[in-house]
C-alpha positions, 0 to 999 in steps of 0.5 A: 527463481524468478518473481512475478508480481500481479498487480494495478497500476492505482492498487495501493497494496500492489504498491507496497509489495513493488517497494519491498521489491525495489528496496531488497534489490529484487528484480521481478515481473509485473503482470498487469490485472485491469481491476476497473475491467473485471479481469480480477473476476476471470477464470484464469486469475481466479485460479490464483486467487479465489479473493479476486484482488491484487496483489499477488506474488509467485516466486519459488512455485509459491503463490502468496497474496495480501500485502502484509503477507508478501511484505514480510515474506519478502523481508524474511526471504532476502534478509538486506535491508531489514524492514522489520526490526528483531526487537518484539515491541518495535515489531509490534509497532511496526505492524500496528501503525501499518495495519491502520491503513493496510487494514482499517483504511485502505479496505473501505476505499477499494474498486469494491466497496465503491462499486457497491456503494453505487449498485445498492444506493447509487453513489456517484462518483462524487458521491463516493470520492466524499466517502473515501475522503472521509475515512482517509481522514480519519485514518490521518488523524488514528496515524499522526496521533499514533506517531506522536505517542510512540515518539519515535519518529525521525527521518521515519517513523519509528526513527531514522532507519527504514521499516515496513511500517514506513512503506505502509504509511506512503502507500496511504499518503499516495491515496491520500493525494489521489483522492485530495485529502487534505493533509494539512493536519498531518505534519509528521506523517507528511515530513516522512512521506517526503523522505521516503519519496526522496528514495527511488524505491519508493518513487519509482514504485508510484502508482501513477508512473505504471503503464497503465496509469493515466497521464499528469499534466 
């Protein structure tokens, strides 16, 4: 069955789902939905997702949206490699640590968020740019702890076998870097994000090389 992945060339979840993908080996189609020019908002993807965001996921004549979601749809429809481990408590971690970023972090930094920051108090840019900046931070701050009272990690975060969990960490590292946060603070979480990049899975899935994204010099 084919797969087709709604995504944005600078949406982090969308990100995560295309690392999934890359990691189980699996080919899909990536349809491009322009959150900067609204088309999250037009009928046809509405019908998709009355959420209006990204990503989303068809495959099998099944429409599945929210990251978390999707990763562990596709870890448990193509079962090589695993990415969340059978043991309960290592899953437990595994989802906590995700759930830092996927859930407390990434939400307050959308298109969405920021878009009302500037119609109900006239945020600019910069203006919202500190913002995101700030609760970047503190998620650094929530994830580096964490990794140090778990006291697994390794070449990754709960040791040296890829997790879901290691997925979600790059995901907030890369928006990280896209907003200049200073990472300085973070010396494991940035030993495991540099691993994980070493791996085509995960740099090839980088926001900035999507079409759509802008050019780096």
């Amino acid at each position: 069955m084919s797969v087709t992945l709604y995504g944005f060339w600078r949406s982090l979840a969308a990100y995560r789902v295309r690392v999934a993908l890359n990691l189980k080996g699996v080919a899909f189609e990536e349809i491009a939905i322009n959150l900067a020019a609204g088309e999250q908002f037009g009928e046809a993807y509405e019908s998709l997702n009355p959420q209006h965001v990204v990503p989303l996921l068809k495959h099998d004549g099944h429409e599945i949206t929210q990251s978390m979601a999707i990763l562990e749809y596709i870890d448990e429809v193509w079962s090589s490699p695993k990415l969340l481990p059978g043991d309960a408590l290592e899953k437990a971690q595994n989802r906590a640590l995700a759930l830092v970023t996927i859930a407390d972090t990434h939400p307050l930094i959308v298109p969405r968020v920021r878009n009302f920051l500037n119609s109900e108090w006239n945020l600019d840019e910069s203006e919202q740019t500190k913002w995101a900046q700030h609760w970047f931070a503190l998620g650094n701050q929530s994830i580096e702890k964490s990794l140090i009272k778990i006291g697994k990690a390794g070449t990754y975060s709960l040791g040296n076998e890829l997790t879901l969990a290691d997925i979600a960490l790059a995901s907030h590292v890369i928006g990280a870097n896209l907003f200049k946060v200073d990472m300085s603070a973070t010396p494991i979480l940035q030993g495991i994000f540099s691993n994980c990049m070493r791996l085509p899975a995960f740099a090839d899935a980088h926001p900035l090389k999507q079409a759509g994204a802008p050019t780096v010099n």
